[in-house]
ZAPA-622281 format. One record per atom (N, C-alpha, C): residue number from 1; residue in one letter; atom name; x, y, z. Coordinates in nm, 3 decimals, padded with zeros to 5 digits, m for minus. Example, Ala and Ser with C-alpha at 12.3 -4.5 7.8 and 13.67 -1.06 7.14 Angstrom:
BEGIN
  pos  code  site       px       py       pz
    1     A     N   01.319  m00.569   00.780
    1     A    CA   01.230  m00.450   00.780
    1     A     C   01.320  m00.330   00.780
    2     S     N   01.285  m00.225   00.708
    2     S    CA   01.367  m00.106   00.714
    2     S     C   01.290   00.003   00.787
REM end
This chain:
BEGIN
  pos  code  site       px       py       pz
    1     X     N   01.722   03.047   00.854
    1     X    CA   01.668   03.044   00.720
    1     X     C   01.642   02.900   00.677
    2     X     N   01.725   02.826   00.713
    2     X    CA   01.732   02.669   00.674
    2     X     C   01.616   02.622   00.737
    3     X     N   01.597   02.632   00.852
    3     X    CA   01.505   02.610   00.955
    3     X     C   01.330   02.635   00.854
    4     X     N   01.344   02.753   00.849
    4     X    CA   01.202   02.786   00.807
    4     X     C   01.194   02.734   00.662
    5     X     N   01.294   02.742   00.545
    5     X    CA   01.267   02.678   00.471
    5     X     C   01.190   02.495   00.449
    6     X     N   01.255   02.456   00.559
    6     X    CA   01.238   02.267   00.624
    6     X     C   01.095   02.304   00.664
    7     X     N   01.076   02.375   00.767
    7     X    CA   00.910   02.391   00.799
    7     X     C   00.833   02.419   00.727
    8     X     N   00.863   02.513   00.619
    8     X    CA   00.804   02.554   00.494
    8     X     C   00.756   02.413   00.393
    9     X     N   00.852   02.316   00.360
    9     X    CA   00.839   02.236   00.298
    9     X     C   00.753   02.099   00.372
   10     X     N   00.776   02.103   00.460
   10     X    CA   00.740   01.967   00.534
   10     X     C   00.542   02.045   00.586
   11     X     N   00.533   02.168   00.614
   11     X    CA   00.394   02.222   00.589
   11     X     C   00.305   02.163   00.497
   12     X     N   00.394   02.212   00.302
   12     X    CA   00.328   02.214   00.211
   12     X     C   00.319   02.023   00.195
   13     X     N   00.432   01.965   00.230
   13     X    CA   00.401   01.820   00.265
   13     X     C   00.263   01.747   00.302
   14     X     N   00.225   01.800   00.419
   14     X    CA   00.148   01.752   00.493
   14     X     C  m00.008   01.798   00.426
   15     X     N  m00.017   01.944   00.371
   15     X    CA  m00.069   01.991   00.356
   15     X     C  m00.157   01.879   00.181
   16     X     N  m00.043   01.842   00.111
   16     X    CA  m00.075   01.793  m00.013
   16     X     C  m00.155   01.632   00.024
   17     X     N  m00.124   01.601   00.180
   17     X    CA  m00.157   01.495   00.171
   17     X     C  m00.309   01.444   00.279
   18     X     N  m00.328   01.641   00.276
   18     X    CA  m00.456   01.683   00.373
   18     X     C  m00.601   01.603   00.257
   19     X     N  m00.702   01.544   00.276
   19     X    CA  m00.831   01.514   00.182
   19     X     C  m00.882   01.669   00.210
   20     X     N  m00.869   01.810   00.246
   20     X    CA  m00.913   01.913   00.220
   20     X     C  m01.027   01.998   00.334
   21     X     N  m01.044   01.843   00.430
   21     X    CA  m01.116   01.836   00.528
   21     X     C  m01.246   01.777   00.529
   22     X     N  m01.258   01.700   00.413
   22     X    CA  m01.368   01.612   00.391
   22     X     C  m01.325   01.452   00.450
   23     X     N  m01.363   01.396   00.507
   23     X    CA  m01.332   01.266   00.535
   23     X     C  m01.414   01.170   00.413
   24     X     N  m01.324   01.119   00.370
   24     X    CA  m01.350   01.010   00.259
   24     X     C  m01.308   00.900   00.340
   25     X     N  m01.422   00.788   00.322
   25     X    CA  m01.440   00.645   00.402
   25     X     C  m01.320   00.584   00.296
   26     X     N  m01.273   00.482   00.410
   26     X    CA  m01.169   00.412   00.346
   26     X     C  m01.196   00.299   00.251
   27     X     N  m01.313   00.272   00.219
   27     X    CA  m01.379   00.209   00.173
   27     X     C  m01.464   00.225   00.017
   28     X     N  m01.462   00.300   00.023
   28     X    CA  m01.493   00.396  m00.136
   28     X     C  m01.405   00.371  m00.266
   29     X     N  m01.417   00.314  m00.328
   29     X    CA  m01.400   00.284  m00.416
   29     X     C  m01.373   00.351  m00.573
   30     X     N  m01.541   00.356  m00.507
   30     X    CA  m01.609   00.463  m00.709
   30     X     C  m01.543   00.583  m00.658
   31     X     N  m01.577   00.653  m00.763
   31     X    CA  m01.588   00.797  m00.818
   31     X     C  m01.641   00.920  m00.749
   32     X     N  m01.599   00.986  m00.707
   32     X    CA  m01.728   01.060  m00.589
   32     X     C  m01.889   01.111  m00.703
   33     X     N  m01.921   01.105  m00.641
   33     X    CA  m02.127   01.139  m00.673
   33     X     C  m02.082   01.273  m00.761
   34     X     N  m02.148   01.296  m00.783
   34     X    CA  m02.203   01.401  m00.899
   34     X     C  m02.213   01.542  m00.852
   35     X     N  m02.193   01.669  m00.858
   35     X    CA  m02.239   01.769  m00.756
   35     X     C  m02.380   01.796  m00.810
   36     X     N  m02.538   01.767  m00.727
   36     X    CA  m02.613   01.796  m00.788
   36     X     C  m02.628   01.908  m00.776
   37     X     N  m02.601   02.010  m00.743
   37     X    CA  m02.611   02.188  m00.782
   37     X     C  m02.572   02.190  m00.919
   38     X     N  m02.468   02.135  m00.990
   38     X    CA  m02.403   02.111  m01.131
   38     X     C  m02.519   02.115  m01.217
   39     X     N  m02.459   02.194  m01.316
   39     X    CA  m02.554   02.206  m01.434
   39     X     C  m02.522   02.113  m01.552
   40     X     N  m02.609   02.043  m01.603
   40     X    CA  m02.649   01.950  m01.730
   40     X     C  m02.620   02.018  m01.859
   41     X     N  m02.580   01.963  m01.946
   41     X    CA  m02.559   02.024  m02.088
   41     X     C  m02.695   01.962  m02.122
   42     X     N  m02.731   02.000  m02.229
   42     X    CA  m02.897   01.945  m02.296
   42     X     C  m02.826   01.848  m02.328
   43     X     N  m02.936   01.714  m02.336
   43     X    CA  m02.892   01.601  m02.425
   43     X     C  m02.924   01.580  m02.594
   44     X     N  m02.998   01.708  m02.620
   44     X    CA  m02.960   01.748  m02.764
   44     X     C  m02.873   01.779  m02.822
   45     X     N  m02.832   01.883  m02.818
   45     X    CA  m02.701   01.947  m02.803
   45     X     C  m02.597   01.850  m02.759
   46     X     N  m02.551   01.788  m02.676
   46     X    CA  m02.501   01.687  m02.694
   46     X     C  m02.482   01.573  m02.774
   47     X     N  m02.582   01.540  m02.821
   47     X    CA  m02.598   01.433  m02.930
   47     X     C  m02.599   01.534  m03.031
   48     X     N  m02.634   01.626  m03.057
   48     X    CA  m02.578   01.698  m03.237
   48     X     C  m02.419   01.676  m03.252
   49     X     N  m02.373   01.777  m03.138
   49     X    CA  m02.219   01.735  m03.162
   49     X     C  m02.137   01.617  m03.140
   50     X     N  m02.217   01.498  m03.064
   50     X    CA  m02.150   01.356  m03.132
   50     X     C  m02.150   01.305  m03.231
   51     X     N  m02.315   01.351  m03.303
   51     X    CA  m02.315   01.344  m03.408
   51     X     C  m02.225   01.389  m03.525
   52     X     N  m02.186   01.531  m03.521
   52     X    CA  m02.118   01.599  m03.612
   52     X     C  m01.980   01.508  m03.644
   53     X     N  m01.954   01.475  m03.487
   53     X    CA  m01.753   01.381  m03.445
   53     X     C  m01.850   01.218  m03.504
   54     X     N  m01.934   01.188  m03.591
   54     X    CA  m01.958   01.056  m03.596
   54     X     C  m01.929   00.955  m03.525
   55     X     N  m01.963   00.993  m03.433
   55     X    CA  m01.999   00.885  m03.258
   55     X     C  m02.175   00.894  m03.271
   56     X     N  m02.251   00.794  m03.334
   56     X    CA  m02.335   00.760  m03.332
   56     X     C  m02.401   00.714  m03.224
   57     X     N  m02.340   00.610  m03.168
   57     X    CA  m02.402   00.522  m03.068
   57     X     C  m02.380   00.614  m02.914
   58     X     N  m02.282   00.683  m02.884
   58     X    CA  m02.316   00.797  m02.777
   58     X     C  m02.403   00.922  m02.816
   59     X     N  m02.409   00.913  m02.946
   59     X    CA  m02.536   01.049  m02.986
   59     X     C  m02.677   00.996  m02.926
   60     X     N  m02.680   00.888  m02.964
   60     X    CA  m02.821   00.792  m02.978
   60     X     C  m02.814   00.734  m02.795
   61     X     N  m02.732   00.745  m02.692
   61     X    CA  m02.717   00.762  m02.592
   61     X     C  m02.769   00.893  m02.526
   62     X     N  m02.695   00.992  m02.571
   62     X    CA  m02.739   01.139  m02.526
   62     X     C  m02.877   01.155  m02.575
   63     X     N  m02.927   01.144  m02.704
   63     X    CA  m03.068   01.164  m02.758
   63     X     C  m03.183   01.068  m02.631
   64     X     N  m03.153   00.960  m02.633
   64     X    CA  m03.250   00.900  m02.464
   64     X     C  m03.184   00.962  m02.376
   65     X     N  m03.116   01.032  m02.320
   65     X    CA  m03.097   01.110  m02.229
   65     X     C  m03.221   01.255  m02.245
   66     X     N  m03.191   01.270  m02.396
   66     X    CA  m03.283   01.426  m02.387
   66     X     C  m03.428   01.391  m02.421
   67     X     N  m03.424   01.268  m02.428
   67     X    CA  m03.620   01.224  m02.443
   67     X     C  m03.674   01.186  m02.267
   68     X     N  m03.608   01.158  m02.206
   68     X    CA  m03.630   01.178  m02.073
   68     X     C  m03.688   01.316  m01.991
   69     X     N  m03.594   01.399  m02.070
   69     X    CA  m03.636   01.542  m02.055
   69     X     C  m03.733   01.601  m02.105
   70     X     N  m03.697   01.580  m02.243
   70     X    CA  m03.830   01.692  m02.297
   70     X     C  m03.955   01.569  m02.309
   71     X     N  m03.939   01.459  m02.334
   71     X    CA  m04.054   01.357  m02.373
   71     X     C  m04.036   01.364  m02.555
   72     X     N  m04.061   01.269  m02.599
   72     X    CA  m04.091   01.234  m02.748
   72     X     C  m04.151   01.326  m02.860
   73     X     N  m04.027   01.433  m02.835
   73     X    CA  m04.062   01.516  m02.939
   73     X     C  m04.040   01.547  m03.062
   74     X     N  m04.101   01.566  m03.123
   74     X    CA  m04.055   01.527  m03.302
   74     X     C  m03.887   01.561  m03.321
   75     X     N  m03.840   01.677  m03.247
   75     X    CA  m03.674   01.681  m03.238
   75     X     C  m03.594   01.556  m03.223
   76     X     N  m03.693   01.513  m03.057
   76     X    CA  m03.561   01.404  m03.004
   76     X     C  m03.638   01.273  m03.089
   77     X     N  m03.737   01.258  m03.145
   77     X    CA  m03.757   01.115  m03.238
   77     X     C  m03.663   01.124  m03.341
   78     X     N  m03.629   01.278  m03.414
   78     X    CA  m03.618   01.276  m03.546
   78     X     C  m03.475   01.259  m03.504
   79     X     N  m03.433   01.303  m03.367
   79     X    CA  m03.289   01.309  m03.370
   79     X     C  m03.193   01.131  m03.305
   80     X     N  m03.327   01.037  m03.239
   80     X    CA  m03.286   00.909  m03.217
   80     X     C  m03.318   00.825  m03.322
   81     X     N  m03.397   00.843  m03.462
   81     X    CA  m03.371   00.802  m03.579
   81     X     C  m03.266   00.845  m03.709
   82     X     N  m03.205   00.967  m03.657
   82     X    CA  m03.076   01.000  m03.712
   82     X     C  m03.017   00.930  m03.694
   83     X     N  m02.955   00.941  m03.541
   83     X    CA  m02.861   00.849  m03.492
   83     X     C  m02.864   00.705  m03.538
   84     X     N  m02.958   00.647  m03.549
   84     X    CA  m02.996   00.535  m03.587
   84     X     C  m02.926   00.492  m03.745
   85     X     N  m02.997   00.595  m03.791
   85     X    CA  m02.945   00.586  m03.925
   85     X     C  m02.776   00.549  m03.951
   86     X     N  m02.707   00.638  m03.898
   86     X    CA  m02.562   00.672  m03.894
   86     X     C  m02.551   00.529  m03.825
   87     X     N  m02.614   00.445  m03.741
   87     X    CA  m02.531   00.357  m03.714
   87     X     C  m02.586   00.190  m03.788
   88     X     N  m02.664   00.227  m03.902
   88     X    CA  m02.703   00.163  m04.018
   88     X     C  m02.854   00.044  m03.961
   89     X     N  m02.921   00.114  m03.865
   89     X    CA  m03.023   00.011  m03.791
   89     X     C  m03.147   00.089  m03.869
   90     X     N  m03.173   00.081  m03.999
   90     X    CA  m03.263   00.124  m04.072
   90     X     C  m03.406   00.095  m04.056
   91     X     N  m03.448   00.006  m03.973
   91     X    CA  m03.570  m00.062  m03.911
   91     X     C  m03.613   00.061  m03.815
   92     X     N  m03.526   00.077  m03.732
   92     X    CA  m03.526   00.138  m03.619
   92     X     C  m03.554   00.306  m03.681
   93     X     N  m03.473   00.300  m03.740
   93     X    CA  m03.455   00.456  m03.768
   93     X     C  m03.569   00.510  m03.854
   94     X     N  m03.627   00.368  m03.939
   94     X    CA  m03.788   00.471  m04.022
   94     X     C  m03.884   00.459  m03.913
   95     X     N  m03.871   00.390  m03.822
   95     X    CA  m03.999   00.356  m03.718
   95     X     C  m04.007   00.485  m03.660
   96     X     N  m03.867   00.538  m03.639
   96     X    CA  m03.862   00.683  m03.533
   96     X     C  m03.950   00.770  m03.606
   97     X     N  m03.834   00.760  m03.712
   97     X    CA  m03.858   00.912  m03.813
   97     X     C  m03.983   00.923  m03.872
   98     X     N  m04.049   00.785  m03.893
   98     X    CA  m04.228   00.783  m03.944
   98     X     C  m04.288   00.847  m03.821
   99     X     N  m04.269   00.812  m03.682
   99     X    CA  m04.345   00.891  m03.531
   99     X     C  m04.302   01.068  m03.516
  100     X     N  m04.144   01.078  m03.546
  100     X    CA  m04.156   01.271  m03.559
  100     X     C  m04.251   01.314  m03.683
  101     X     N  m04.290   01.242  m03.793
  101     X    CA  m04.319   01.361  m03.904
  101     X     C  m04.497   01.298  m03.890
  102     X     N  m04.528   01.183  m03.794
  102     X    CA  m04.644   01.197  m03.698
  102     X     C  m04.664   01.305  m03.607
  103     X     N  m04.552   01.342  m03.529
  103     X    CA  m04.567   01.421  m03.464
  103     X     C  m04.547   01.586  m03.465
  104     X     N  m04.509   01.639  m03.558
  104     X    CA  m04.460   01.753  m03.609
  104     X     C  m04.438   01.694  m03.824
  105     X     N  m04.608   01.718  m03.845
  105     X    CA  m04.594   01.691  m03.993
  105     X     C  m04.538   01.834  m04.115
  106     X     N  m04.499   01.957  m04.025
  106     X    CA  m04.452   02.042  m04.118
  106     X     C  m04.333   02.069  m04.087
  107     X     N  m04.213   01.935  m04.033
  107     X    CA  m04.093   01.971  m04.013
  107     X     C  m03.978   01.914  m04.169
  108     X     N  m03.948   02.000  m04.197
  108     X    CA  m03.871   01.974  m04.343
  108     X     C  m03.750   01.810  m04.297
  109     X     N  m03.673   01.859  m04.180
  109     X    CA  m03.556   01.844  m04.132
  109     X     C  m03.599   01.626  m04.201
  110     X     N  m03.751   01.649  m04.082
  110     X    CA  m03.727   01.482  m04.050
  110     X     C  m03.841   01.415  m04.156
  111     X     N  m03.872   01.504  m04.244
  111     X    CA  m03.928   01.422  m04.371
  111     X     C  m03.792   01.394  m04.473
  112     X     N  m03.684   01.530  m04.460
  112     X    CA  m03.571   01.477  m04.559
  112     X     C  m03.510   01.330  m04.468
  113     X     N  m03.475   01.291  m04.355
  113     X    CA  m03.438   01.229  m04.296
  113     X     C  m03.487   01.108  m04.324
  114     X     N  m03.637   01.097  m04.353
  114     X    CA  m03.729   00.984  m04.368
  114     X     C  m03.679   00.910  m04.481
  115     X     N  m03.664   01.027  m04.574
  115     X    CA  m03.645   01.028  m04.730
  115     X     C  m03.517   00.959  m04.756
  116     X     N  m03.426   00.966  m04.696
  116     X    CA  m03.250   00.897  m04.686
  116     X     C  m03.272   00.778  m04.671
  117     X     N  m03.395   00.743  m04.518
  117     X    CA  m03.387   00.575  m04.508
  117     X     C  m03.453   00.541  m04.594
  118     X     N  m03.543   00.601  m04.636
  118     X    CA  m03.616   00.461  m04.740
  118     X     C  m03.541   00.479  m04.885
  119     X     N  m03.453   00.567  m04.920
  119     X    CA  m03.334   00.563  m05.018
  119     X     C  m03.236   00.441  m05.002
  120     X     N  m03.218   00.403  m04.872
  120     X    CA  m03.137   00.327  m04.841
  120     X     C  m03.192   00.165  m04.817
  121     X     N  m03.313   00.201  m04.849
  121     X    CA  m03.413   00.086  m04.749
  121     X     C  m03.448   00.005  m04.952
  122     X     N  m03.367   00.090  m05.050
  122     X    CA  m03.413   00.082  m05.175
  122     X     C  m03.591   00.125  m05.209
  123     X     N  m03.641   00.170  m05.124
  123     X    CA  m03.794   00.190  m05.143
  123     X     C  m03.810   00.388  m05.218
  124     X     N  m03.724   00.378  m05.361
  124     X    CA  m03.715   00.509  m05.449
  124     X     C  m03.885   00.579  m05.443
  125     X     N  m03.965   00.505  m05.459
  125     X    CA  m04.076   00.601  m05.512
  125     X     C  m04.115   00.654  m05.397
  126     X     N  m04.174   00.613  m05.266
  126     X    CA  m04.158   00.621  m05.161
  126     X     C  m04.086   00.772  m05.110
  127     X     N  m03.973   00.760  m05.135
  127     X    CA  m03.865   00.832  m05.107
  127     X     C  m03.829   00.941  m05.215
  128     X     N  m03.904   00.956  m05.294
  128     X    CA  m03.909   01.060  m05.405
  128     X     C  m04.017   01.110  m05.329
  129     X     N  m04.141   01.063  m05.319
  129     X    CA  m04.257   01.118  m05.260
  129     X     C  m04.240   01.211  m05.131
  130     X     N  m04.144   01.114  m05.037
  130     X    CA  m04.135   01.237  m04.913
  130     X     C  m04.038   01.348  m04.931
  131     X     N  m03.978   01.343  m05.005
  131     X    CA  m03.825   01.421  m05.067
  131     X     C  m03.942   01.534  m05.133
  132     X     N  m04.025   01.496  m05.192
  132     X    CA  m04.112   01.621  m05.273
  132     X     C  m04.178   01.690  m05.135
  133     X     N  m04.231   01.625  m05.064
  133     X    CA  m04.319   01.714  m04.930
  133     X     C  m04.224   01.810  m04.859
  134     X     N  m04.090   01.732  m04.846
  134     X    CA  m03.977   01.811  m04.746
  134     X     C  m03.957   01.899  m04.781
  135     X     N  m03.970   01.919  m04.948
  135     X    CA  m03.875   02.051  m05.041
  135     X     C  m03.954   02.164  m04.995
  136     X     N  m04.145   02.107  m05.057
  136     X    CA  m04.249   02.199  m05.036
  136     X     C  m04.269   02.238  m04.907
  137     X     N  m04.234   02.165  m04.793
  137     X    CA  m04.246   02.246  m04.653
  137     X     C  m04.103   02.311  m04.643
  138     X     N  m03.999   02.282  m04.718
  138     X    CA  m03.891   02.420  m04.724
  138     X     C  m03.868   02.513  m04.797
  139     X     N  m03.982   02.549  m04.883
  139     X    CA  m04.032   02.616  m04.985
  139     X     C  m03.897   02.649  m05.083
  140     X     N  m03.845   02.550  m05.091
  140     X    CA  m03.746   02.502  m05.187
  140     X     C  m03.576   02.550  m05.161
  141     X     N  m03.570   02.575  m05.007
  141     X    CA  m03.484   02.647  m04.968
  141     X     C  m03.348   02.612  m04.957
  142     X     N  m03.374   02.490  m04.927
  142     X    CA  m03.253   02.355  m04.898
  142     X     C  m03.185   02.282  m05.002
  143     X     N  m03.054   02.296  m05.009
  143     X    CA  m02.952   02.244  m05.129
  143     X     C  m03.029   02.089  m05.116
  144     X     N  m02.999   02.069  m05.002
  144     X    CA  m02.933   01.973  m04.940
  144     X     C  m03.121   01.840  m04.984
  145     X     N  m03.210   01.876  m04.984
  145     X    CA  m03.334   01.840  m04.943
  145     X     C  m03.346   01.786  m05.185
  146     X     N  m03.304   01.946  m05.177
  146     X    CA  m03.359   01.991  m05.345
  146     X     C  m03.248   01.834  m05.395
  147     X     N  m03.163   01.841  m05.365
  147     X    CA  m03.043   01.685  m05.403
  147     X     C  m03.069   01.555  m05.425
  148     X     N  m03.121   01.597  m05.260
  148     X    CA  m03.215   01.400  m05.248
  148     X     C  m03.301   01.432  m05.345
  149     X     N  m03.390   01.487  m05.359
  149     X    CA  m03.532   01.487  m05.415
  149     X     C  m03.472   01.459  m05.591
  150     X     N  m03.389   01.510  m05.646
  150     X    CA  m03.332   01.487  m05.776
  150     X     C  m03.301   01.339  m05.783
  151     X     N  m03.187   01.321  m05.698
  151     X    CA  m03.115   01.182  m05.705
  151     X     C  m03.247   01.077  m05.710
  152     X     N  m03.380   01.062  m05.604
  152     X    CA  m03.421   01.009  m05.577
  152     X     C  m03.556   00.975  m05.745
  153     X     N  m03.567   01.131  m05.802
  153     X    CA  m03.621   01.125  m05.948
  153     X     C  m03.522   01.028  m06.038
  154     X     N  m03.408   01.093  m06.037
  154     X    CA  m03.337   01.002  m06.145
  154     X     C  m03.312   00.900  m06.138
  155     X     N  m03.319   00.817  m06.019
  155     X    CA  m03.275   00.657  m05.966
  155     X     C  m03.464   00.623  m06.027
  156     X     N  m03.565   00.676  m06.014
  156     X    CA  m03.690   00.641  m06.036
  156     X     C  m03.718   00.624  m06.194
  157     X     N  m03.663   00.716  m06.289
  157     X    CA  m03.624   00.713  m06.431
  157     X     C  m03.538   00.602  m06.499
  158     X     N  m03.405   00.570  m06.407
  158     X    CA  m03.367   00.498  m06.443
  158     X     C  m03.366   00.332  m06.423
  159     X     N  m03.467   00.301  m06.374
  159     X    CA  m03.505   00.183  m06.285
  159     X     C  m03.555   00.126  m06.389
  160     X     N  m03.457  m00.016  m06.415
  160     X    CA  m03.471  m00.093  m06.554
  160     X     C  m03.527  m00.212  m06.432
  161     X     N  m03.604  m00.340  m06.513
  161     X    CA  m03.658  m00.449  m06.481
  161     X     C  m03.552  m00.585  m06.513
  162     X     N  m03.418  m00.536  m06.543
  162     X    CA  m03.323  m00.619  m06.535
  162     X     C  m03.248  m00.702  m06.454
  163     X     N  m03.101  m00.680  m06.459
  163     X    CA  m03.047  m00.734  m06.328
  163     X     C  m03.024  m00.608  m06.198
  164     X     N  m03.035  m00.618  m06.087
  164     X    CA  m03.053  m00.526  m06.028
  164     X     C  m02.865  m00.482  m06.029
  165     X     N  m02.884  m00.342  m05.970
  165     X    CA  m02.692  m00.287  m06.017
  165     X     C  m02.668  m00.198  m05.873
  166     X     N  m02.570  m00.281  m05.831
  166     X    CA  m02.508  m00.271  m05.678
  166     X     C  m02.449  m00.111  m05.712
  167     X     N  m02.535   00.031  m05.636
  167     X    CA  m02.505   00.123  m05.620
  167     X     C  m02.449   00.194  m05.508
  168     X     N  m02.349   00.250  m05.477
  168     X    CA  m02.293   00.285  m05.367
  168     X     C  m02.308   00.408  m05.334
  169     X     N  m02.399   00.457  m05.187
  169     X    CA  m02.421   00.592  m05.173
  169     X     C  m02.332   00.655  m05.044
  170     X     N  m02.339   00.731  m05.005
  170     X    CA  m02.287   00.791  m04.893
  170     X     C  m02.369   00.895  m04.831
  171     X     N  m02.369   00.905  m04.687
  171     X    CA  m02.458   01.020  m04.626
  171     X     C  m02.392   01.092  m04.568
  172     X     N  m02.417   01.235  m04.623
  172     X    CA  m02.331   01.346  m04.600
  172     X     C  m02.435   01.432  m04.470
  173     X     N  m02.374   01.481  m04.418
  173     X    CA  m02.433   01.556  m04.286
  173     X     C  m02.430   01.729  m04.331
  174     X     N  m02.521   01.789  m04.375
  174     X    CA  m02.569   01.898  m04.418
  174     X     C  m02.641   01.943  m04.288
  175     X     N  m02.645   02.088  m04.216
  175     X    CA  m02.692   02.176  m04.122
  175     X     C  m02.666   02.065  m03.969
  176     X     N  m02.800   02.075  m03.915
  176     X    CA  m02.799   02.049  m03.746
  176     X     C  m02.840   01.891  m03.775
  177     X     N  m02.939   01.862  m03.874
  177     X    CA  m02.978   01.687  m03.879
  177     X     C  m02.996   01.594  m03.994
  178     X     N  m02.969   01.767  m04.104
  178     X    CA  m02.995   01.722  m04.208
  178     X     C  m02.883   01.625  m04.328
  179     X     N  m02.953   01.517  m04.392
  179     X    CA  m02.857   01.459  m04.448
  179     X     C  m02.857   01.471  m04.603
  180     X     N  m02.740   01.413  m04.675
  180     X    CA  m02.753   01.473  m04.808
  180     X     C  m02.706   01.310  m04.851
  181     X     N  m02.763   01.233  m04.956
  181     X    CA  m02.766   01.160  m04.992
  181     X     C  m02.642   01.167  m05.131
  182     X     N  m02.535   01.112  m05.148
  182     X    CA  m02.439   01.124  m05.283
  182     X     C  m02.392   00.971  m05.320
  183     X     N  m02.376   00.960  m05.431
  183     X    CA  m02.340   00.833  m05.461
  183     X     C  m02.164   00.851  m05.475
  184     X     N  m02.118   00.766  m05.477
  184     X    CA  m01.946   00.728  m05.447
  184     X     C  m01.926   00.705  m05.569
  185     X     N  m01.822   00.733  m05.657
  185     X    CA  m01.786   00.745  m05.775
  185     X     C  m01.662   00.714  m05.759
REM end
């Protein structure tokens, strides 16, 4: 019994310290390769939900991952000028978001999107203007769209020729891209 137990163990020994029957060069370093039979998650989908965990800069990673794929589509522009946004490169992010609502001009998502940067970019009338198109291509459906478009009226009403008055907003993440513009109180 002792016997076979010792063989038993000194088996599973040898066995743990088998590579499985693949010979790996002694020399290897990295990581083994990739299995390309392996299936890809979309790099949309990927970047929404980095997005959601506010990891910007791997969203905006995954988003050029999924423009590789599909090519420059008003999704993945509107969705690498999101990202953009979230990581406060506002140059970048109206350049995108002006090329999706070039490229898909009856998408609500990335005219409200447009509408946030140039809120942020201080350019109100602007940004009242696209906030009104977004509502009317969501035939008024969206809390989130109907908000900006208010905030962006009343900041336009109240716009004195005085000293200018340091306002503090915040961008709230409403549905799959959409953002909601609130001021901090």
């Amino acid at each position: 019994m002792r016997q076979g137990l010792i063989a038993c163990l000194t088996y599973l020994m040898l066995a743990a310290c088998s590579s499985g029957g693949r010979v790996i060069p002694e020399d290897q370093i990295y990581a083994p390769a990739l299995d390309p039979r392996g299936e890809a998650v979309d790099g949309l989908i990927v970047g929404h939900r980095l997005m959601e965990a506010g990891q910007y800069e791997l969203a905006l990673e995954a988003f050029t991952r999924a423009a590789a794929t599909h090519g420059l589509t008003g999704e993945v522009l509107t969705s690498l000028g999101t990202a953009n946004l979230g990581l406060g490169r506002l140059n970048q992010s109206e350049t995108l978001l002006r090329q999706a609502v070039e490229e898909e001009p009856d998408w609500a998502e990335a005219w409200n999107n447009l509408g946030v940067v140039l809120m942020e970019r201080g350019e109100t009338a602007e940004a009242s203007e696209v906030f009104r198109r977004a509502y009317a291509l969501d035939n008024g459906e969206s809390d989130a769209i109907r908000d900006n478009l208010r905030l962006a009226l009343a900041k336009m009403e109240t716009a004195s020729y005085g000293e200018p008055r340091q306002e503090d907003y915040k961008l709230v993440r409403r549905g799959s891209g959409s953002y909601l513009i609130r001021s901090i109180d």
